[in-house]
C-alpha positions as CSV (number, residue, x, y, z in Angstrom):
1,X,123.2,157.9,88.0
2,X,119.8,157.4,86.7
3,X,116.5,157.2,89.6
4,X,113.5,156.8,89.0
5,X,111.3,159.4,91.4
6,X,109.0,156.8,93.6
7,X,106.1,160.0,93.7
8,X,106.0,160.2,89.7
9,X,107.7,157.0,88.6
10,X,109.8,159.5,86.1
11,X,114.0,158.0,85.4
12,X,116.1,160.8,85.9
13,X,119.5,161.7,86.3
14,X,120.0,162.2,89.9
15,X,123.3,164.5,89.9
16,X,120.4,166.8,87.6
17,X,118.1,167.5,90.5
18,X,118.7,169.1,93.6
19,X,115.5,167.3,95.4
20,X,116.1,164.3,97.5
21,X,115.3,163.1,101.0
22,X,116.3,161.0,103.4
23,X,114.2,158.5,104.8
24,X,114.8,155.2,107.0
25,X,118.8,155.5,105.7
26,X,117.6,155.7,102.6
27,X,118.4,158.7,99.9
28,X,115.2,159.2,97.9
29,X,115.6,161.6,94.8
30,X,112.9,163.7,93.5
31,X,112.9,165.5,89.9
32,X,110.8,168.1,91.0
33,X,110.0,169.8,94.2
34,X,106.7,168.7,94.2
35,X,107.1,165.2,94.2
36,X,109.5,165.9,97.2
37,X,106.9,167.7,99.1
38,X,104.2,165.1,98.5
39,X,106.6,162.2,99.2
40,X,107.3,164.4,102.5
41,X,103.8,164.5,103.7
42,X,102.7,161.0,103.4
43,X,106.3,159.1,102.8
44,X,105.2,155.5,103.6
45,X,102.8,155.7,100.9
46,X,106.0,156.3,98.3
47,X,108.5,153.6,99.6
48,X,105.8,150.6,100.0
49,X,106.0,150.3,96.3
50,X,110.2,150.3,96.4
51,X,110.3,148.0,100.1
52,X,108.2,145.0,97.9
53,X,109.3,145.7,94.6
54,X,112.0,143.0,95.0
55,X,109.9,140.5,96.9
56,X,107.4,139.3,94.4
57,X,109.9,136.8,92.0
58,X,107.7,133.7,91.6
């Protein structure tokens, strides 16, 4: 399954990285373990981006 990593905005296979999070009931993926750290320390910064991304269709 490809992700994209919401720290880096890199696509990536997920099953290829063994970084991910959980966050609100949601599974974030990471491909490196320094986007998970950074996600980890400020994570509302990281999933504002993905809450919203749907809502803006005009």
């Amino acid at each position: 399954m490809k992700v994209i990593c919401p720290v880096c905005n890199r696509l990536f296979e997920a099953e290829c990285s063994p970084y991910k999070e959980m966050y609100n009931g949601i599974v974030y993926y990471f491909d490196t373990e320094i986007c998970q750290l950074a996600f980890r320390q400020n994570p509302e910064r990281f999933v504002y981006n993905c809450k919203n991304s749907g809502s803006q269709a005009q």
